[in-house]
The first five atom37 places (N, CA, C, CB, O) and aatype in JSON, in Angstrom:
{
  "aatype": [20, 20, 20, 20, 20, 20, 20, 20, 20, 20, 20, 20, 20, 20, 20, 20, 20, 20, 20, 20, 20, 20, 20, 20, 20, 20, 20, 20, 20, 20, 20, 20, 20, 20, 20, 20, 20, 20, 20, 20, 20, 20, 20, 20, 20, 20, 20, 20, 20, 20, 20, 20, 20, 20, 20, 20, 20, 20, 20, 20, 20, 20, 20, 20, 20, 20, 20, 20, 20, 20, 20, 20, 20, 20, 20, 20, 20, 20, 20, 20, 20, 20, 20, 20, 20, 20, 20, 20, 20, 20, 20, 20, 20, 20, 20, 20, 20, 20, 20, 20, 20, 20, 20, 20, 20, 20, 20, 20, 20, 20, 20, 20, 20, 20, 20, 20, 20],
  "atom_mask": [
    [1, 1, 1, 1, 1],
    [1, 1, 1, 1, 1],
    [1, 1, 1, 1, 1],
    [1, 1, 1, 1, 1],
    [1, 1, 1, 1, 1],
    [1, 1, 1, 1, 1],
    [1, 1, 1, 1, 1],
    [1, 1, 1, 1, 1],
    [1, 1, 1, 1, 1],
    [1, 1, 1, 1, 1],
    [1, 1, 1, 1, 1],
    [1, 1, 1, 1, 1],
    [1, 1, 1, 1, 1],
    [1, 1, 1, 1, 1],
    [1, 1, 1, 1, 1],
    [1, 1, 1, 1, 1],
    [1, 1, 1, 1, 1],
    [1, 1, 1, 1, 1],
    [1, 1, 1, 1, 1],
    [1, 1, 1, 1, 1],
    [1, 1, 1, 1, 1],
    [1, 1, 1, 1, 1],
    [1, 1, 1, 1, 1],
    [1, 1, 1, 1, 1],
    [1, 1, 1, 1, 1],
    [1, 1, 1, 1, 1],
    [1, 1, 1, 1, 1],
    [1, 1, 1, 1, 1],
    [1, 1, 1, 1, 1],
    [1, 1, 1, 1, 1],
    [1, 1, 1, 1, 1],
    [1, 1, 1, 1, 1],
    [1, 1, 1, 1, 1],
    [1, 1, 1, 1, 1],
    [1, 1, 1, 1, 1],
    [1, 1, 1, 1, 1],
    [1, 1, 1, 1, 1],
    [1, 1, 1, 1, 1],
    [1, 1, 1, 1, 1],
    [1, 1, 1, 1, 1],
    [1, 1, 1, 1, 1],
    [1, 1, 1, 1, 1],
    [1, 1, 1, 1, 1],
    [1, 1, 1, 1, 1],
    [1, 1, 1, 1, 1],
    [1, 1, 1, 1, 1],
    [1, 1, 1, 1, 1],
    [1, 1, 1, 1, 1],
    [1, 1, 1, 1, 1],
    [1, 1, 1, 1, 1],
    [1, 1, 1, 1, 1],
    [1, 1, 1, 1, 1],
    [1, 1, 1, 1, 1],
    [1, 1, 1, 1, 1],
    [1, 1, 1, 1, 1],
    [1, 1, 1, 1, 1],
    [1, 1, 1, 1, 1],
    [1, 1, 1, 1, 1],
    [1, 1, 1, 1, 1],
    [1, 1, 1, 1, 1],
    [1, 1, 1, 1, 1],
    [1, 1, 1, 1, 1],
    [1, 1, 1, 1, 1],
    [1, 1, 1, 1, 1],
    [1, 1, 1, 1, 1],
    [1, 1, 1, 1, 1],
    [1, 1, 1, 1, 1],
    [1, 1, 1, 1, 1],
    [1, 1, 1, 1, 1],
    [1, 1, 1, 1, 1],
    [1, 1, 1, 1, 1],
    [1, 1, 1, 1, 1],
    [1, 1, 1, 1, 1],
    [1, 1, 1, 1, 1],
    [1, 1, 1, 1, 1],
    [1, 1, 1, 1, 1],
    [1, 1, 1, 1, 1],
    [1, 1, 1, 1, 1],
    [1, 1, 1, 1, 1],
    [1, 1, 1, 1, 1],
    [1, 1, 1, 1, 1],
    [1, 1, 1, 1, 1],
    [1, 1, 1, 1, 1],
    [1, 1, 1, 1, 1],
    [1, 1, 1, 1, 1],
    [1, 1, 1, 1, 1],
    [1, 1, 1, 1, 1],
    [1, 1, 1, 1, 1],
    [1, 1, 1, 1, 1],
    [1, 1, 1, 1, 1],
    [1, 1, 1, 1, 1],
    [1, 1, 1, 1, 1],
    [1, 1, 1, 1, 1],
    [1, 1, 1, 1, 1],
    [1, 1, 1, 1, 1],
    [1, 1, 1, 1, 1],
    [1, 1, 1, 1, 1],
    [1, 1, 1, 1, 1],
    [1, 1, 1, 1, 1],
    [1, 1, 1, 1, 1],
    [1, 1, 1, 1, 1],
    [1, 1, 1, 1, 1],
    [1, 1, 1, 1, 1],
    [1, 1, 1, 1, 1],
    [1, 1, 1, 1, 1],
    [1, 1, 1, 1, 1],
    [1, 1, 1, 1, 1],
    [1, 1, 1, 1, 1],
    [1, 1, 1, 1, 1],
    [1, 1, 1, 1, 1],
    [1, 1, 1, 1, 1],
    [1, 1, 1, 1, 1],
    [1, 1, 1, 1, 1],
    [1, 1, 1, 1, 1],
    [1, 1, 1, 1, 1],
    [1, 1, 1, 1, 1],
    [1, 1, 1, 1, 1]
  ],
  "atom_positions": [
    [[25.32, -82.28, 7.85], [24.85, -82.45, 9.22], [24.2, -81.15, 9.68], [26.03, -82.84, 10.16], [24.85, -80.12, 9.5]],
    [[22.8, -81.04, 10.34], [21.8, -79.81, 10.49], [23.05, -79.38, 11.87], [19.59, -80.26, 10.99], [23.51, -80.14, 12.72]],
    [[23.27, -78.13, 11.71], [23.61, -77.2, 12.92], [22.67, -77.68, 13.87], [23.46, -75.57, 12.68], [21.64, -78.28, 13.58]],
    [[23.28, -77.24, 15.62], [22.61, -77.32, 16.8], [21.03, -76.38, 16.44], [23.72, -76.65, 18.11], [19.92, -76.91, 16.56]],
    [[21.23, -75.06, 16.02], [20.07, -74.55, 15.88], [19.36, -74.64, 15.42], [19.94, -73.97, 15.77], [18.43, -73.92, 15.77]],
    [[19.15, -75.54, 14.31], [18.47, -76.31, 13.08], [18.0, -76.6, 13.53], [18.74, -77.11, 12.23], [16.87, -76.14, 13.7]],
    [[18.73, -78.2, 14.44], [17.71, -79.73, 15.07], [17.43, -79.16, 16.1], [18.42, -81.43, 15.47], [17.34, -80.01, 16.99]],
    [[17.15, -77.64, 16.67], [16.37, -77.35, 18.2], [15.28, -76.77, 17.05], [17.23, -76.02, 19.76], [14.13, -76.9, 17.48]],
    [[15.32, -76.27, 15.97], [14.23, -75.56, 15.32], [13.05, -76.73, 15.14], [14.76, -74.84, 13.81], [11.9, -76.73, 15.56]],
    [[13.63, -77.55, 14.5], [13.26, -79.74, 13.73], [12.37, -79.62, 14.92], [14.98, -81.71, 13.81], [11.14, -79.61, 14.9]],
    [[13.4, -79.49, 16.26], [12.07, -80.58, 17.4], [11.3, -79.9, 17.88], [12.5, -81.43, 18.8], [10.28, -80.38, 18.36]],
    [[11.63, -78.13, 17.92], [10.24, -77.18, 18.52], [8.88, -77.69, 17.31], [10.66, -74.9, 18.35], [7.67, -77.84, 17.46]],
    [[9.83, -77.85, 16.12], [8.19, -78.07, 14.93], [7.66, -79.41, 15.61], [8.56, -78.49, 12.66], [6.46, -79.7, 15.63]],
    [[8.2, -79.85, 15.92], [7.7, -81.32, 16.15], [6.94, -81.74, 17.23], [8.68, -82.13, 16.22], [6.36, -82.82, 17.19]],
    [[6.88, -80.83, 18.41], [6.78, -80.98, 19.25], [6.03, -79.92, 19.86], [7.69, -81.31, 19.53], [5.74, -79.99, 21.05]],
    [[5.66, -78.86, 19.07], [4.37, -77.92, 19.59], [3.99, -77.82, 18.3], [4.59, -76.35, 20.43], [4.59, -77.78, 17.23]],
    [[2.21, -77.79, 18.82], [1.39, -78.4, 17.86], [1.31, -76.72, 16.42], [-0.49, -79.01, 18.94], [1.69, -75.6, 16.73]],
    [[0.79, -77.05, 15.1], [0.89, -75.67, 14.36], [0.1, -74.41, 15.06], [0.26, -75.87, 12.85], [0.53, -73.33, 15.48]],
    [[-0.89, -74.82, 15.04], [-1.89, -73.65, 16.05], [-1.19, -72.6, 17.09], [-2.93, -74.58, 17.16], [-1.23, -71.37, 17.19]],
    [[-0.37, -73.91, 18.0], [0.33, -72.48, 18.84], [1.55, -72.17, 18.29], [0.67, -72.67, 20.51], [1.87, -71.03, 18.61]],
    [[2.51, -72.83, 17.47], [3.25, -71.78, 16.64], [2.87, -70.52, 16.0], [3.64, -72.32, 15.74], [3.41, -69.42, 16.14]],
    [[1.87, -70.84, 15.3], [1.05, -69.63, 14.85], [0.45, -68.43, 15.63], [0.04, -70.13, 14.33], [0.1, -67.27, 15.39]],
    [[0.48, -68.89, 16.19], [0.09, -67.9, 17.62], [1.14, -67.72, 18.5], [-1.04, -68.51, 18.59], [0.64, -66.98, 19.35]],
    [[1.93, -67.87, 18.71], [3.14, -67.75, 19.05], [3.52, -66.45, 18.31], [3.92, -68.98, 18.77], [3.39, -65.33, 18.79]],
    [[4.16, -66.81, 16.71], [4.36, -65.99, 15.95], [3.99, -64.44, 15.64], [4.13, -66.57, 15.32], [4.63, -63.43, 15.35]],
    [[2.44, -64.84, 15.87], [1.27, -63.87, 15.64], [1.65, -62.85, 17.05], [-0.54, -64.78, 15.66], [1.61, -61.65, 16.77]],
    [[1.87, -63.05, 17.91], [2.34, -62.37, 19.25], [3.34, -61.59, 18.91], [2.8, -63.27, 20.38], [3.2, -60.38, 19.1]],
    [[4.53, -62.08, 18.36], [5.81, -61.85, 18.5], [5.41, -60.85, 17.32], [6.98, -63.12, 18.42], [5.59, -59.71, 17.75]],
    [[5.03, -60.83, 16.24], [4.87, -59.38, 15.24], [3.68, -58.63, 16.3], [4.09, -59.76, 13.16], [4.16, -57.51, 16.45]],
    [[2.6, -58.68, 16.98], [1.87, -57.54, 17.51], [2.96, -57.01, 18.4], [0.45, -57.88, 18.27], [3.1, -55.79, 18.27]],
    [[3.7, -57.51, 19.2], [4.63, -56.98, 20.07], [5.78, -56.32, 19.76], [4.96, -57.78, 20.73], [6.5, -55.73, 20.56]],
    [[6.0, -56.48, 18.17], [6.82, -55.81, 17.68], [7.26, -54.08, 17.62], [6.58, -56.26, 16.78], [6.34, -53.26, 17.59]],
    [[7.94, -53.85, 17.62], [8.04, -52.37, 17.41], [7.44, -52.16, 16.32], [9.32, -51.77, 17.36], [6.36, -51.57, 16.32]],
    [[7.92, -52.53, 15.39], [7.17, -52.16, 14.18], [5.45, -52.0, 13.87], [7.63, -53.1, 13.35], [4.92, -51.55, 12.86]],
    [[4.97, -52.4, 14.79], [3.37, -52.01, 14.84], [3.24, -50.95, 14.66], [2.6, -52.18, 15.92], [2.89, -50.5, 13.56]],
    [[3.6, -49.87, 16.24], [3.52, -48.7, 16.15], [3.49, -48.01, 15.01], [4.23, -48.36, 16.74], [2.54, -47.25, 14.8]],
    [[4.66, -48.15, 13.96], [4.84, -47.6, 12.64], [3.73, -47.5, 11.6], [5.8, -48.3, 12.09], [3.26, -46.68, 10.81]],
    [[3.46, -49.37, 12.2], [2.27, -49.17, 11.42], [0.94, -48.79, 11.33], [2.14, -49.81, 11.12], [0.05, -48.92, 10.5]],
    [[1.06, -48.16, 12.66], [-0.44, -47.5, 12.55], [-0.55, -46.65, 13.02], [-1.47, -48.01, 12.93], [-1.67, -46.33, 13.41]],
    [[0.61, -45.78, 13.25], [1.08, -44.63, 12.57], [0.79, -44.04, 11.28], [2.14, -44.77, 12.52], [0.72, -42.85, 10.97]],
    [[0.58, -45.26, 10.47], [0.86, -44.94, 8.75], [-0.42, -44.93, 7.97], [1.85, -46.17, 7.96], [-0.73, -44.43, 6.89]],
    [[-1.23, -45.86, 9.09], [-2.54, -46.06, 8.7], [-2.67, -47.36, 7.8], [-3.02, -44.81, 7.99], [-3.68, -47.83, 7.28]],
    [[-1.39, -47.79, 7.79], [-1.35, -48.74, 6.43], [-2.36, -50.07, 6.8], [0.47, -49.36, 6.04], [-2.96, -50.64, 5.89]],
    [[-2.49, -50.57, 8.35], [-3.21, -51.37, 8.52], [-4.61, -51.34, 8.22], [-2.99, -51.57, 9.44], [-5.09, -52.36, 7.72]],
    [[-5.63, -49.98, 8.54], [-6.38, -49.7, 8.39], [-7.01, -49.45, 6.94], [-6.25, -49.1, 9.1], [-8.22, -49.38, 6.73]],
    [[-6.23, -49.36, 6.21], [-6.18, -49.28, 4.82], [-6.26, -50.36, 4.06], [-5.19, -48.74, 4.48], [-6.92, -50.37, 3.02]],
    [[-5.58, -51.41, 4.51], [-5.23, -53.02, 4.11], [-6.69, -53.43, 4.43], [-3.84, -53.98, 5.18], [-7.19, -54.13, 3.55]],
    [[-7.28, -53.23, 5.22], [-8.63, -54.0, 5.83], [-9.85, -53.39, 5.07], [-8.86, -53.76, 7.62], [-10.8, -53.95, 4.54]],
    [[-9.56, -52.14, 5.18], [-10.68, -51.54, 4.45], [-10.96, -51.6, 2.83], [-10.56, -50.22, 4.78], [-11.97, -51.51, 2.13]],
    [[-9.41, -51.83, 2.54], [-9.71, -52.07, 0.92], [-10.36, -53.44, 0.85], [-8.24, -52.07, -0.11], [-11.36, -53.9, 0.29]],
    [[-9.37, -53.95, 1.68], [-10.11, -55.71, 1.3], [-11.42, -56.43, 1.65], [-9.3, -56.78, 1.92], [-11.81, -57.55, 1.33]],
    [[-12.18, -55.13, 2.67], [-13.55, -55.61, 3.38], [-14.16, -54.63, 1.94], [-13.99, -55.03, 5.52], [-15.35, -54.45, 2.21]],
    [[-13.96, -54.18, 1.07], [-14.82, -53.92, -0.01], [-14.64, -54.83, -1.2], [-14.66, -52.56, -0.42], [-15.37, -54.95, -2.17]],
    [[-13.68, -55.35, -0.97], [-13.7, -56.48, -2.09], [-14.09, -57.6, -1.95], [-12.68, -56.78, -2.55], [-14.51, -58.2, -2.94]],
    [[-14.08, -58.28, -0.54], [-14.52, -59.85, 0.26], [-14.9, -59.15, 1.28], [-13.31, -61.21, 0.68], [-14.01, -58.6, 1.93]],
    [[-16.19, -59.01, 1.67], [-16.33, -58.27, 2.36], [-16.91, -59.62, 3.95], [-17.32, -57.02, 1.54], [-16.92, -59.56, 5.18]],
    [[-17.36, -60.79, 2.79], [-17.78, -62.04, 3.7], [-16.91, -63.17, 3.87], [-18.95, -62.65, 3.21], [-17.28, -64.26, 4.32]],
    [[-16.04, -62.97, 3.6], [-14.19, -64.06, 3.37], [-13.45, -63.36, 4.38], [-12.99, -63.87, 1.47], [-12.5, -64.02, 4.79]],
    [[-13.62, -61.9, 5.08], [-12.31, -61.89, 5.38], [-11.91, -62.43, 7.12], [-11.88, -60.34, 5.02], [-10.77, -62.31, 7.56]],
    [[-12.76, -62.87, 7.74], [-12.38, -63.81, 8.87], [-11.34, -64.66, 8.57], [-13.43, -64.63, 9.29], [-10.19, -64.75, 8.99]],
    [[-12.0, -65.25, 7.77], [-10.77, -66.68, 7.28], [-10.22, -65.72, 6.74], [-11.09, -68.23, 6.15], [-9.28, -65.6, 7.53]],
    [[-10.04, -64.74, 5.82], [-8.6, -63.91, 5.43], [-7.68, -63.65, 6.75], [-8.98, -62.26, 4.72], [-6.62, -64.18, 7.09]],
    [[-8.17, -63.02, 7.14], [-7.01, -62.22, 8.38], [-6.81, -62.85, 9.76], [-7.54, -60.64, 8.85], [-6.34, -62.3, 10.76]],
    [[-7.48, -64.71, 9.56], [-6.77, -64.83, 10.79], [-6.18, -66.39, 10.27], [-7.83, -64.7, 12.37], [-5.47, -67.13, 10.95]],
    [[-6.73, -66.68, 8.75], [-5.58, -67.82, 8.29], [-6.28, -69.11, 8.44], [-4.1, -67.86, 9.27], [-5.74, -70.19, 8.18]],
    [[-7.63, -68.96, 8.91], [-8.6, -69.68, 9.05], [-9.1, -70.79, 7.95], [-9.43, -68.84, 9.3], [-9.83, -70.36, 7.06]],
    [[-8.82, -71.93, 7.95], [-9.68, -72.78, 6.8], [-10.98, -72.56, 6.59], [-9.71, -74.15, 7.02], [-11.87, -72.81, 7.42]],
    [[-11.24, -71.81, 4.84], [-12.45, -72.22, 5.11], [-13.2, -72.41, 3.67], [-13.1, -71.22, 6.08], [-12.52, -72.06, 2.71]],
    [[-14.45, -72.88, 3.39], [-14.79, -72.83, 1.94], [-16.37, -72.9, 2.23], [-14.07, -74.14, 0.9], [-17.09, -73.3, 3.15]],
    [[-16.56, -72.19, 0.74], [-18.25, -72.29, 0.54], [-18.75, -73.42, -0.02], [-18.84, -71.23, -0.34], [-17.83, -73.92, -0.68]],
    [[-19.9, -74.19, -0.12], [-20.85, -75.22, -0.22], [-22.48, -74.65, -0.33], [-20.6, -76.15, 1.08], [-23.14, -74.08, 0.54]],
    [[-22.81, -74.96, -1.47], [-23.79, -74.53, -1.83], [-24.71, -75.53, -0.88], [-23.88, -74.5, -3.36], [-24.44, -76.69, -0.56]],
    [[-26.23, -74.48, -0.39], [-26.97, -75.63, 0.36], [-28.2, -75.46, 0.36], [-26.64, -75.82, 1.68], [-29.01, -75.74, 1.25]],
    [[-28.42, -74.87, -0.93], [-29.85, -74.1, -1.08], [-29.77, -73.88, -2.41], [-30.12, -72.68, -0.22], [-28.76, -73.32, -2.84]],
    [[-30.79, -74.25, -3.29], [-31.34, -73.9, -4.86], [-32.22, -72.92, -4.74], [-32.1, -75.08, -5.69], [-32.83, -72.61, -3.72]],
    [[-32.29, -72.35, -5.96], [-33.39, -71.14, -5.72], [-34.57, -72.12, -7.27], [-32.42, -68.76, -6.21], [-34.36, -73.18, -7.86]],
    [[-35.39, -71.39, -7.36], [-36.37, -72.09, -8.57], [-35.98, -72.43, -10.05], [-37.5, -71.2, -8.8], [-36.51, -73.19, -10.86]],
    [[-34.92, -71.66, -10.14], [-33.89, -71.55, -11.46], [-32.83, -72.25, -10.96], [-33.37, -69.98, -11.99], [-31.93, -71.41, -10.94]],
    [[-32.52, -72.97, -10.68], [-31.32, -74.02, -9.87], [-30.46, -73.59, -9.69], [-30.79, -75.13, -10.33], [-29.48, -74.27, -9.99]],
    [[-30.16, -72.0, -9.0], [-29.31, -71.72, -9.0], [-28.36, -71.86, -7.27], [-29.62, -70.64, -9.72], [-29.12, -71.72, -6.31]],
    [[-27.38, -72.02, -7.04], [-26.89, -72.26, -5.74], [-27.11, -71.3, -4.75], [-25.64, -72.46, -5.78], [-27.31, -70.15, -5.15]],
    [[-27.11, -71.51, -3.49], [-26.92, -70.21, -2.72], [-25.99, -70.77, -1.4], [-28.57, -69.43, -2.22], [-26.57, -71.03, -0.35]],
    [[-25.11, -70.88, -1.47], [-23.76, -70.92, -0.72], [-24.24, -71.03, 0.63], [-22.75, -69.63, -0.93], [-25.39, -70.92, 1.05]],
    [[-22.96, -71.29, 1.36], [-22.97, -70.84, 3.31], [-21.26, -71.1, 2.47], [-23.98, -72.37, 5.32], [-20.61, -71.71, 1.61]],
    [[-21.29, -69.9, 3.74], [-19.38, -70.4, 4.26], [-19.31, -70.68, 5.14], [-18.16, -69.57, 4.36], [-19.89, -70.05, 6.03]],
    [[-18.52, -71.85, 5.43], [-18.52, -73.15, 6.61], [-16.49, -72.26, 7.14], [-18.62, -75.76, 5.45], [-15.84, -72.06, 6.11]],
    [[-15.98, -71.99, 8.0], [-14.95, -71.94, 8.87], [-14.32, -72.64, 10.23], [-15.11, -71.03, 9.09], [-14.62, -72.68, 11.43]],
    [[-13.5, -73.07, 9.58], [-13.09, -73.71, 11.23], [-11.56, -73.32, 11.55], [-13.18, -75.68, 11.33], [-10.65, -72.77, 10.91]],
    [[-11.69, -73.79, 12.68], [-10.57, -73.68, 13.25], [-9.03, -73.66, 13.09], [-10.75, -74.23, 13.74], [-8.72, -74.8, 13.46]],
    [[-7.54, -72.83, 12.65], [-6.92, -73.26, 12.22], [-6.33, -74.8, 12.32], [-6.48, -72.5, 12.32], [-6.24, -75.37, 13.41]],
    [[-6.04, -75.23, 11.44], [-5.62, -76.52, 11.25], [-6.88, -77.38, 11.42], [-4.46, -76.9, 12.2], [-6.97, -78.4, 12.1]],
    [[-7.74, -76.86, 10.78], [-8.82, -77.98, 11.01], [-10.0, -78.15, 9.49], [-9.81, -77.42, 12.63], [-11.22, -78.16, 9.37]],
    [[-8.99, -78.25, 8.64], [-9.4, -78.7, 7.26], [-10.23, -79.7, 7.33], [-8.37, -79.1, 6.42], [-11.3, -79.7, 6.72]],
    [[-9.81, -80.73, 8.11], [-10.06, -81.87, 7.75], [-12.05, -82.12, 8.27], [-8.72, -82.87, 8.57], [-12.85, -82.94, 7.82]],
    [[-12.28, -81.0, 9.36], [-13.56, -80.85, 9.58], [-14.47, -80.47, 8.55], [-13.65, -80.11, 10.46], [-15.66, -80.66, 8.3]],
    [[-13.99, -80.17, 8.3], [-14.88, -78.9, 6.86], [-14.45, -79.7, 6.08], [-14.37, -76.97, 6.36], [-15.4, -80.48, 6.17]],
    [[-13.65, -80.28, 5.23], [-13.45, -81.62, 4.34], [-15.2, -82.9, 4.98], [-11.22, -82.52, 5.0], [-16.01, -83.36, 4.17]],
    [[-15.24, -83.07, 6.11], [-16.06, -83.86, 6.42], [-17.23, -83.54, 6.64], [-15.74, -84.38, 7.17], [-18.14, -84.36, 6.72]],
    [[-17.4, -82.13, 6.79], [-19.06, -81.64, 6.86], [-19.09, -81.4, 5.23], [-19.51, -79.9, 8.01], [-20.22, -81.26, 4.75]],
    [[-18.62, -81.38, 4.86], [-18.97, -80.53, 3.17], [-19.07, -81.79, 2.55], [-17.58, -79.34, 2.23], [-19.65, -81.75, 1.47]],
    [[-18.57, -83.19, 3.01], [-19.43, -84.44, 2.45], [-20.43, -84.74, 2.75], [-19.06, -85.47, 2.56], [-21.28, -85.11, 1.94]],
    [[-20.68, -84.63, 4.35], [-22.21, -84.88, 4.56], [-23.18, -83.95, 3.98], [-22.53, -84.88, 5.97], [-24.28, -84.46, 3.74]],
    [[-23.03, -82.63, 3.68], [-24.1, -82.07, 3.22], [-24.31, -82.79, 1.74], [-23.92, -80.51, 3.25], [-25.37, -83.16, 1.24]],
    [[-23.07, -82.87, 1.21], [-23.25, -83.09, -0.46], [-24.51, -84.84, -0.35], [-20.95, -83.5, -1.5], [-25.55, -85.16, -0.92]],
    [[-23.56, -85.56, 0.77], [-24.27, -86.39, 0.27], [-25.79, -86.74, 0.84], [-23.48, -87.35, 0.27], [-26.57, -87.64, 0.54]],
    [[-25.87, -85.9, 1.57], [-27.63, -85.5, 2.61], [-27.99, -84.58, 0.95], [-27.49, -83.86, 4.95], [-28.8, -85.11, 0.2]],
    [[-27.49, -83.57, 0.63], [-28.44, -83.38, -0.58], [-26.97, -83.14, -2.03], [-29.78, -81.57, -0.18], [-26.16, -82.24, -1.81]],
    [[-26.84, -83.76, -3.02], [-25.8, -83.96, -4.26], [-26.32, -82.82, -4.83], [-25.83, -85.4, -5.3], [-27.45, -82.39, -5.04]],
    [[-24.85, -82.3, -5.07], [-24.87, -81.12, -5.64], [-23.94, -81.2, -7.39], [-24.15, -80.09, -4.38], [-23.84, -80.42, -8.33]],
    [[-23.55, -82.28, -7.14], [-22.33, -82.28, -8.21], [-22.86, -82.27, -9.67], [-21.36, -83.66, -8.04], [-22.27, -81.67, -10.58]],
    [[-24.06, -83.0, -9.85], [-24.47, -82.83, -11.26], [-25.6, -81.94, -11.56], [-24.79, -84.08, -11.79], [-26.27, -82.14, -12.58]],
    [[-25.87, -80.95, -10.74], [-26.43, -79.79, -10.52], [-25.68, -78.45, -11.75], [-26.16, -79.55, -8.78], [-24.54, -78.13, -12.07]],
    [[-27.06, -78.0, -12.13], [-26.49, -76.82, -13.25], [-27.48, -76.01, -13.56], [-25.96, -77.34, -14.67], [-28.69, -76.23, -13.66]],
    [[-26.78, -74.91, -13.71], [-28.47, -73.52, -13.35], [-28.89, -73.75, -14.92], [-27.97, -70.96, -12.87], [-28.24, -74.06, -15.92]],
    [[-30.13, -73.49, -14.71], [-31.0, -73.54, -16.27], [-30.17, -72.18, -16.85], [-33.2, -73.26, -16.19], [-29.56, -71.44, -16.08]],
    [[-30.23, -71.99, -18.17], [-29.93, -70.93, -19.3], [-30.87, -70.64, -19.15], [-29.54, -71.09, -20.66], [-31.79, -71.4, -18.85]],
    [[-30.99, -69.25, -19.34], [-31.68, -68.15, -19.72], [-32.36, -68.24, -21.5], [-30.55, -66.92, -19.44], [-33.01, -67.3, -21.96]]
  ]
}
């Protein structure tokens, strides 16, 4: 049998939508004490900067948890792809699941393959 604090945990999930949990959450660590420490330490600044040299065009959807994916939407003369990254809103897969069909099927990409050299 779930403890009282369990089934109050069960119906807060149930009953506020993921988005503002997440944001909820996201509050409750900036407000934390432990910030200060951390940037104090520099460690945040460090975390971002390494990773804006490695994804330097991903990291929106990195650091705020954002759905998101690339879709090629452009060939070059050698058939080769040239991407967009499409982002939406947290919890909103299912948009970007539905634009990334209409493009495919406004122009098919699937049996698409760059010429060899």
């Amino acid at each position: 049998m779930a403890r009282p604090a369990t089934r109050g945990i069960r119906r807060f999930r149930r009953a506020v939508p993921a988005e503002a949990r997440q944001r909820t959450a996201l509050e409750l660590v900036l407000r934390s004490r432990t910030l200060p420490l951390l940037r104090a330490s520099g460690l945040i600044e460090r975390l971002v900067r390494d990773e804006l040299g490695r994804v330097p065009f991903t990291q929106l959807a990195n650091l705020t948890g954002a759905p998101a994916m690339s879709v090629p939407l452009h060939w070059t003369p050698h058939n080769l792809p040239v991407g967009v990254q499409l982002v939406a809103p947290v919890t909103g897969e299912a948009g970007l699941f539905s634009l990334a069909g209409q493009l495919e099927t406004a122009s098919p990409w699937f049996d698409r393959v760059p010429a060899l050299p």
